[in-house]
N, C-alpha and C positions, 0 to 999 in steps of 0.2 A: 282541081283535084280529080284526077280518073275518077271516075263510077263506083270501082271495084276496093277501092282505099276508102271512098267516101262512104258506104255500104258496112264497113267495117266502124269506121269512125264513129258514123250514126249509132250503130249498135252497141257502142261503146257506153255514148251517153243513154242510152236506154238502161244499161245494166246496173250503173252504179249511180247508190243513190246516199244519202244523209248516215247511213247505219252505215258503210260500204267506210267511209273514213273514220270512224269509230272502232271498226275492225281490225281496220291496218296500222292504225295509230295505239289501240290498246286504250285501258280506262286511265280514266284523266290525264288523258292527253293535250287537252284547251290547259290545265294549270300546269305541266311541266314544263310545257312551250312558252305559254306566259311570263312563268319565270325568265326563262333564256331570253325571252325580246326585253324584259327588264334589263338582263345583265348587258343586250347588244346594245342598250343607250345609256351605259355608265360611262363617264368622263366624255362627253361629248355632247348636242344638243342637238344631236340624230333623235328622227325621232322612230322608230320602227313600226310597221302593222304587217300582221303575217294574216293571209286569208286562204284560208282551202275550201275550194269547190269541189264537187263531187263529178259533178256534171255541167253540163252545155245546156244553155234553152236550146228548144226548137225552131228559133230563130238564126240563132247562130252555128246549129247543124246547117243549115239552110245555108247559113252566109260562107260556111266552109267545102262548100261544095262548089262556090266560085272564085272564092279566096283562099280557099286548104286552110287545113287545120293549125298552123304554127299561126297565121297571121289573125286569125280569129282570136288564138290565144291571145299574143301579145295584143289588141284591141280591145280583150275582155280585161287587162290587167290595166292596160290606161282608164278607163271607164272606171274601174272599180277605184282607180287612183283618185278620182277627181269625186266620186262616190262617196268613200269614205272619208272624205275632206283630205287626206296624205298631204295634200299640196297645200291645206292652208295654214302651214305650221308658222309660228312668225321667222323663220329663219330661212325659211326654203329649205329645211332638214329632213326633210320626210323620205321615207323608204319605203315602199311595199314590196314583199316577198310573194307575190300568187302562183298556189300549186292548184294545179287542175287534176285531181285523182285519176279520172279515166283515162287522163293522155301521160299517166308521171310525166309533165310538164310543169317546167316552172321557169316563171316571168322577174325578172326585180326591174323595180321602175323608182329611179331615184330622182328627187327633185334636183332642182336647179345648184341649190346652195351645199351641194355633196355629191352629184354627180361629175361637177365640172373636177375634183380631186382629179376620180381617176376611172373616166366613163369606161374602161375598156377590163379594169379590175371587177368592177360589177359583171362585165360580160363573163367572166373569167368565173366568178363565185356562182351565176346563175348557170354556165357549163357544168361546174363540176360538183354542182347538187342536183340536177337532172340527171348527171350521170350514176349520181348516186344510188336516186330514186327510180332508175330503171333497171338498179343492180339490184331491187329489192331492203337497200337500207333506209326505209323511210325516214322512223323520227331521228336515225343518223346522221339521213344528209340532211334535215331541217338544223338539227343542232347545230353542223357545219357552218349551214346557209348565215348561223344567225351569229355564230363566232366570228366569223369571214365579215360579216358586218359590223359586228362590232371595232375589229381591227380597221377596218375601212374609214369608219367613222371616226375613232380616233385621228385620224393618220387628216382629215381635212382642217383640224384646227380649229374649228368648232366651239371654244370653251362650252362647257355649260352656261346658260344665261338665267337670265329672270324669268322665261314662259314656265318656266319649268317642265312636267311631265306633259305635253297640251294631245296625246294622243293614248287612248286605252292600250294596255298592254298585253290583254287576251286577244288569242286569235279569234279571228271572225270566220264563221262558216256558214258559206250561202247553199 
């Protein structure tokens, strides 16, 4: 990453911080969302976690300065996959949506058992809620992100099974 990109980046995660997503998002925004990852795992045994970060450690400013900023994201959204257990669902059903506030960036990282549907549909949902999120429609394009998923998950065949709900439904914010 040039100097002059990574200067900007850095300062990025400097600026915004835990209140910074509270803002943009508006009050109780962890239970509207919640809801909606509820509705994105009806009829199916997806299992969804939506996480927003605000910012970057200082390690991974660090690591974006020899890798840039996009591939640190996606490394910081595998990480948090395996983090927040996403992958140990019993179906291989898991989904994680990660937005990174300072970069309106967002990652989905779908397991095994609902990625192989339609790996490039995902690619497709996670374009067109960054694109969304950089038009300024935040919990817009989350909404989208999580409808888009829900349709997705449907669409793999999934039934519902016995684990039942095996993953919280509130978004997580680091």
């Amino acid at each position: 990453m040039p100097l002059a990109s990574w200067l900007k980046f850095a300062a990025r995660q400097l600026w915004y911080d835990r209140a910074e997503v509270d803002r943009l998002l508006g009050r109780n925004w962890t239970e509207r969302l919640g809801l909606l990852v509820g509705l994105a795992e009806t009829g199916s045994a997806g299992e969804v976690r939506l996480c927003i970060e605000a910012e970057l450690t200082g390690t991974d400013v660090m690591r974006a300065r020899r890798l840039g900023g996009e591939q640190v994201v996606v490394e910081r959204a595998l990480s948090l996959f395996s983090q927040l257990r996403i992958c140990d669902t019993e179906r291989n059903s898991g989904v994680l949506i990660y937005v990174l506030v300072s970069e309106k960036a967002l990652e989905i990282v779908a397991d095994r058992g609902v990625n192989a549907s339609d790996a490039q549909a995902w690619k497709r949902v996670a374009l067109g809620t960054t694109e969304r999120l950089r038009a300024g429609q935040r919990e817009r394009a989350l909404t989208w992100a999580l409808e888009e998923s829900r349709r997705l998950l449907n669409q793999t065949g999934l039934a519902e099974g016995s684990a039942g709900n095996e993953l919280d439904a509130r978004p997580v914010v680091q």
